[in-house]
C-alpha positions in Angstrom: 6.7 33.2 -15.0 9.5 31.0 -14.7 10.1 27.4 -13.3 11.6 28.8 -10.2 7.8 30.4 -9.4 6.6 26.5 -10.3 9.2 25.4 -7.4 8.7 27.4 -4.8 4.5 26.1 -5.5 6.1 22.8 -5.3 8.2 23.7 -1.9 5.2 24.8 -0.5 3.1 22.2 -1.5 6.0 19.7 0.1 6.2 21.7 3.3 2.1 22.0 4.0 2.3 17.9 3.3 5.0 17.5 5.8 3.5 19.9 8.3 -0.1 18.2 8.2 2.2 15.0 9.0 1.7 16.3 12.7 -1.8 15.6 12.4 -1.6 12.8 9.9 0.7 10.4 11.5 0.5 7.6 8.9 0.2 9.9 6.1 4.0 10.4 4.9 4.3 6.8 2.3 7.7 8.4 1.4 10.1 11.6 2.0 13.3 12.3 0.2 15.3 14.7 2.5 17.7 15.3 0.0 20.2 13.5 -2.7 21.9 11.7 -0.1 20.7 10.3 3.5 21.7 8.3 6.2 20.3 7.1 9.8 22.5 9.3 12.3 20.1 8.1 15.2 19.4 5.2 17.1 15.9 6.2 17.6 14.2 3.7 16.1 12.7 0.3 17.6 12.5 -2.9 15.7 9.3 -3.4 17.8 7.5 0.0 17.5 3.9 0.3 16.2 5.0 3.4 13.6 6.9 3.2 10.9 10.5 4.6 11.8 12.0 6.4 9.3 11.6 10.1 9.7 11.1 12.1 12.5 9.3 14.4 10.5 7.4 16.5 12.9 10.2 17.2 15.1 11.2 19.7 12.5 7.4 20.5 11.1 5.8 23.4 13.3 3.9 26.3 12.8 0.9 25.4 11.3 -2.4 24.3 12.1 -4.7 22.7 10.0 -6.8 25.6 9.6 -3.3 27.3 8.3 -2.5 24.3 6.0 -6.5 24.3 4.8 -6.4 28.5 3.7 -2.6 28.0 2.4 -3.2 25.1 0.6 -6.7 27.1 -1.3 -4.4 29.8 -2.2 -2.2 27.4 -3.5 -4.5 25.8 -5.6 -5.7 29.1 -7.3 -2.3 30.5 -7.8 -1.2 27.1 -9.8 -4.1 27.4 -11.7 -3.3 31.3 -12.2 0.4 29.8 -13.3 -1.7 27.3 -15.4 -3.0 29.9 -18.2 0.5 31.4 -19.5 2.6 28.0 -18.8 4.5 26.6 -21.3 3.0 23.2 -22.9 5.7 21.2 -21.7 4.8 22.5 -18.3 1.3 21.1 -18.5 1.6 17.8 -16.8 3.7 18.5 -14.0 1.1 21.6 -12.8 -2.0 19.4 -13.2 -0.2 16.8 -11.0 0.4 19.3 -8.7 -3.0 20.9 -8.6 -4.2 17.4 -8.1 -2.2 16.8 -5.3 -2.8 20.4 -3.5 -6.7 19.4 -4.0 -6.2 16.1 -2.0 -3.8 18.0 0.5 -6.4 20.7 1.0 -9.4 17.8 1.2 -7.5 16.0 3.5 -7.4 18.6 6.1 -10.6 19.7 5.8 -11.6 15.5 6.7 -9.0 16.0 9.6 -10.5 19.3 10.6 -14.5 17.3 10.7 -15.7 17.6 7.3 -17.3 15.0 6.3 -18.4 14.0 2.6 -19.7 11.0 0.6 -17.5 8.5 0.0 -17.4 8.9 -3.7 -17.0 12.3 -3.4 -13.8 11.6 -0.7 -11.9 9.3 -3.1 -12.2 11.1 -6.2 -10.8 14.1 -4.4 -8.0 12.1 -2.7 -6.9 9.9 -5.1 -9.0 11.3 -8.4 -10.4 7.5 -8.4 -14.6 6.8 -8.3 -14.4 3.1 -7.8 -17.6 1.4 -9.8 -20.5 0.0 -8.9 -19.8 -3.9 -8.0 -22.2 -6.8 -9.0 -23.0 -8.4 -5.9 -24.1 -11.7 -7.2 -20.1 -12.4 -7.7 -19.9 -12.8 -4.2 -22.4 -15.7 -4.4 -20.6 -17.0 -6.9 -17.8 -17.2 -5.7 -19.0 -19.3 -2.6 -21.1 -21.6 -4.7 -17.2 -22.4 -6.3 -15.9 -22.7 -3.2 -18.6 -24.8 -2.0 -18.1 -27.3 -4.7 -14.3 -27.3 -5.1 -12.8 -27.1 -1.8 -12.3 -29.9 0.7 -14.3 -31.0 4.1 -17.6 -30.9 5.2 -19.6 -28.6 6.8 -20.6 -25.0 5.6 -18.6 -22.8 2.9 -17.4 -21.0 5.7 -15.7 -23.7 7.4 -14.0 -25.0 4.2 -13.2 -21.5 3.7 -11.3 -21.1 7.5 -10.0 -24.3 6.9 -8.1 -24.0 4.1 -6.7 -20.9 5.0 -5.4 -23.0 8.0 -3.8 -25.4 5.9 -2.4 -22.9 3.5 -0.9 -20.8 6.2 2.7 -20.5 7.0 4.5 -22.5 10.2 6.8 -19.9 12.0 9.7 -22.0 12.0 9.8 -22.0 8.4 8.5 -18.4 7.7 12.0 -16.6 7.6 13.5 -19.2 4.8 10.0 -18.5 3.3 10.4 -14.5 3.4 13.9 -14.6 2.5 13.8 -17.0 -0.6 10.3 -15.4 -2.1 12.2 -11.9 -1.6 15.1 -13.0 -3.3 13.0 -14.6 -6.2 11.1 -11.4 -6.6 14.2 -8.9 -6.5 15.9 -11.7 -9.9 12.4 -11.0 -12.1 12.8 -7.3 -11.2 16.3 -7.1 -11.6 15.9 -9.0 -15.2 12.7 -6.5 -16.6 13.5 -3.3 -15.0 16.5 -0.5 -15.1 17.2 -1.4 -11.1 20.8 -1.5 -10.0 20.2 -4.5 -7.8 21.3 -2.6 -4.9 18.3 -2.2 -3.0 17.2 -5.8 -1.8 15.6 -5.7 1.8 17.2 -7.2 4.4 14.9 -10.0 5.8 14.1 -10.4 9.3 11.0 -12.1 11.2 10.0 -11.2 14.7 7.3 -11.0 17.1 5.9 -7.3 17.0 3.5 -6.1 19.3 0.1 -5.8 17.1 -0.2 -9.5 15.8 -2.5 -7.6 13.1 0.6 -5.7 11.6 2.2 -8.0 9.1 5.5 -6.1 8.9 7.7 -3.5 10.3 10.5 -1.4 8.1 13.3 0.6 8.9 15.0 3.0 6.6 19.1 3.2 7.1 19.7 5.5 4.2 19.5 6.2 0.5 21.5 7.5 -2.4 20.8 7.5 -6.4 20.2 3.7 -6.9 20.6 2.7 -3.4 18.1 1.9 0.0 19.6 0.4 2.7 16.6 -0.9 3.7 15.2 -3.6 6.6 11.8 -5.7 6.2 11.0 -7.2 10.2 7.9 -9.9 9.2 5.6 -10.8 11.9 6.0 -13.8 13.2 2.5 -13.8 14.6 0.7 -12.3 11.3 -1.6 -15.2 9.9 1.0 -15.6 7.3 -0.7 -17.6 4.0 0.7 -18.6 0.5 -1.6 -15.6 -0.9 -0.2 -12.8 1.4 3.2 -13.8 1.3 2.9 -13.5 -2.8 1.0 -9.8 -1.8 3.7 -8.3 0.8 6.5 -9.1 -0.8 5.9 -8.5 -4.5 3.8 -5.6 -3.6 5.2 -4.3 -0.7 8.8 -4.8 -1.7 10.3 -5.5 -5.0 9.0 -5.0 -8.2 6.6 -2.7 -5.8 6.8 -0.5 -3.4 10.9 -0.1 -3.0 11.2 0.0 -6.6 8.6 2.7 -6.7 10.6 4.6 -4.0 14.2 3.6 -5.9 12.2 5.7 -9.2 10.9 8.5 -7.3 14.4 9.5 -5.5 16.0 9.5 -8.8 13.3 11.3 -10.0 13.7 14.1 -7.9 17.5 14.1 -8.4 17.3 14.2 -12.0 14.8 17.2 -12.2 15.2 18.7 -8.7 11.2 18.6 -8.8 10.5 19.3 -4.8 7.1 17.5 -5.1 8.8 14.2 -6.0 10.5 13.9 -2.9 7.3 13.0 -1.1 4.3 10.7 -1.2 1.4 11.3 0.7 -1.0 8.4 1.3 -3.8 10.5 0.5 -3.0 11.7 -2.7 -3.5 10.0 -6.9 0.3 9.1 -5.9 -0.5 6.7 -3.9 -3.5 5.1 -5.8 -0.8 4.5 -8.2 1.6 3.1 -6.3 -1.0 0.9 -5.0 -3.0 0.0 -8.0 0.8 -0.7 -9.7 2.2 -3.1 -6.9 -0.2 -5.2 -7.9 -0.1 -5.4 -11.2 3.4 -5.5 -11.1 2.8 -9.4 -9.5 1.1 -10.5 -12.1 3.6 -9.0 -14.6 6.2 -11.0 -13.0 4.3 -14.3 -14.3 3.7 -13.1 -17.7 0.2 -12.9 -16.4 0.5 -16.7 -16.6 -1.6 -18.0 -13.4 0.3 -21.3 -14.3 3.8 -19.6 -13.8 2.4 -18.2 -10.8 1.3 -21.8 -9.5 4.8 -23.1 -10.2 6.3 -20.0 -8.2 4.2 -21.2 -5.0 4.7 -24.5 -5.5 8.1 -24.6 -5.2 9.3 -21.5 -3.0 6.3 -21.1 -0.6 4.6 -25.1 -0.6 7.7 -27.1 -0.6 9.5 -25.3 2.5 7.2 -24.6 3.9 6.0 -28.4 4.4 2.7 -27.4 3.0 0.6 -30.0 0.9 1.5 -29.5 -2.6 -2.0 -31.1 -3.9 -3.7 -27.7 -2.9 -1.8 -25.6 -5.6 -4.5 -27.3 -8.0 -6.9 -25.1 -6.1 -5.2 -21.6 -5.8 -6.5 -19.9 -9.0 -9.5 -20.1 -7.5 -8.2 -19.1 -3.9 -6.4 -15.8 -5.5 -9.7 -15.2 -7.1 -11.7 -15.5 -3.9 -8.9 -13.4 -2.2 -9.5 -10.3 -5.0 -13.5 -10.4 -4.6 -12.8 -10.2 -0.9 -11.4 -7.1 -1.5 -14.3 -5.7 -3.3 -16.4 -7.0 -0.5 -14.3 -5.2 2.3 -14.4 -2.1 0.0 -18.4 -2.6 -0.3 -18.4 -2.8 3.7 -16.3 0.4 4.0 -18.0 2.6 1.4 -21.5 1.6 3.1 -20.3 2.3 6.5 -19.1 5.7 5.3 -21.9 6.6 3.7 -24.1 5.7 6.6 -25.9 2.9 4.9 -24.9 0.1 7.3 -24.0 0.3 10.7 -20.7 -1.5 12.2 -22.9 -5.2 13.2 -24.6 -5.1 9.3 -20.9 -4.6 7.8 -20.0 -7.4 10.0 -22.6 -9.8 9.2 -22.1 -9.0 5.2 -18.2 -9.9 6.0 -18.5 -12.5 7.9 -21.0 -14.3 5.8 -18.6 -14.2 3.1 -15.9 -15.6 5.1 -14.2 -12.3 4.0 -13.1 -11.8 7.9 -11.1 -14.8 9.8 -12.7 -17.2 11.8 -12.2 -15.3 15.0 -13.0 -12.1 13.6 -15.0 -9.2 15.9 -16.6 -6.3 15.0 -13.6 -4.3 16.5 -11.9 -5.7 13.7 -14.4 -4.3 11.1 
């Protein structure tokens, strides 16, 4: 068989991803059209909930998920069938597409009712199981923050407190943004092969969900170009740790530079299946698990460097007190377990061992939720 059998696999795999999209609607991380694109409509709002940069679906019909669930099983066998006389240099490029068929095919059949442990779900997805977490870190972790931080009163209330007093004032969040941004792009630019051509443009802005901490519009692309706009939330409980998390995760050395690599990816092998990432796919556990390693590359994996990057870009304009940077290696820990713990909840709420209230309270007595936190938000 040849590679043009391999790329119509691919096509197809593409085109079932973009058609599920109608039934997926945050699914689509990333789409390459083509080589070259730009924004010919003005149908976009800096306000709206969704983000704006393809109309996909207008183009994407004709399928329904039980169409997409038998195509994409077919799919899988006949890549595997490719699989057995394929050359050896072939070998990577049809496991990663068998890999993402599989997550495209279990996808649908979650969309369609299926349900399926949690485990089971992830390592189908994203070909990720994650490990069993010792829960006594959690107690830990409060007994530091018991002793180290400031106040009175219970753990909790230092906890909520000093994420008051490490949070950002609006009127100084878009020097903030803009600065941190810029900071990030000059230690990508100086480690990577980036062109330096696709720094954000930084705007902040009320948007109407004041849970959604950003908003991005896509104006175009080319080879080692996205015009591309960042719209922060002016009403997002900014603090010193999330601003160091959106933007060198979200933006550059992260996300966008992800994006930059896959474009000129595609381009340079005309590979159909790396014009698109699907949020349910091993593609977007690495572009995830990457972003934010990719932060603590940009320190040398120094948490010293890192403490001199807040001080003096995110502390000092943003009026904050400066004698609390002493105590953000153990914040930034605090902040990683709470992401085990909110992975705990939502692998036990899957899974049917906790209902929504017992997620809650194991959250909330963590101080892994905000102060005003409801179970709507778990």
């Amino acid at each position: 068989m040849s590679e043009a059998a391999l790329n119509a696999m691919a096509q197809q795999y593409l085109d079932l991803t973009l058609c599920k999209s109608r039934y997926d609607d945050i699914d689509i991380q990333w789409y390459t059209e083509g080589p070259f694109w730009r924004r010919t409509s003005m149908r976009f709002s800096r306000d709206y909930k969704i983000l704006p940069d393809y109309e996909i679906a207008d183009a994407k019909h004709g399928k329904t998920l039980e169409d997409i669930l038998d195509e994409s099983a077919h799919l899988t066998e006949s890549l595997k069938l490719y699989a057995k006389t394929a050359k050896p240099q072939e070998k990577q490029r049809i496991d990663y597409l068998i890999d993402h068929v599989v997550a495209l095919h279990t996808r649908a059949r979650m969309l369609l009712g299926e349900t399926m442990p949690f485990d089971e779900m992830t390592q189908k997805l994203y070909d990720l199981v994650a490990p069993v977490y010792d829960y006594t870190r959690f107690d830990r972790i409060l007994e530091a923050l018991n002793q180290a931080l400031p106040g009175s009163g219970s753990v909790q209330d230092k906890i909520y407190e000093f994420r008051r007093r490490i949070s950002i004032p609006q009127d100084k969040l878009l020097a903030v943004m803009t600065d941190t941004t810029k900071a990030f792009h000059d230690m990508s630019m100086a480690r990577m092969t980036l062109t330096g051509n696709s720094m954000p443009r930084v705007r902040v802005r009320r948007l109407p969900d004041p849970g959604m901490a950003f908003l991005s519009i896509l104006f175009g692309y080319d080879y080692n170009h996205l015009e591309y706009e960042r719209n922060f939330n002016l009403d997002y409980p900014w603090t010193v740790d999330n601003v160091i998390e959106c933007i060198g995760h979200e933006m550059e050395p992260g996300h966008l530079t992800f994006f930059e690599k896959r474009l000129q990816t595609m381009i340079d092998t005309c590979w159909p299946e790396m014009g698109i990432v699907s949020q349910y796919s091993s593609s977007s556990a690495f572009t995830e698990g990457s972003a934010r390693y990719a932060i603590s590359m940009c320190f040398g994996h120094s948490m010293e460097q890192q403490l001199d990057f807040e001080r003096e870009l995110i502390f000092k304009p943003a009026g904050l007190d400066t004698g609390l940077v002493e105590l953000m290696p153990l914040w930034h820990r605090f902040c990683e377990i709470s992401g085990y713990g909110k992975l705990e909840a939502t692998r036990n709420m899957h899974d049917g061992k906790w209902n929504c209230e017992q997620a809650f309270d194991f959250l909330n007595g963590y101080a892994f939720l905000d102060r005003d936190a409801t179970q709507e938000d778990v």
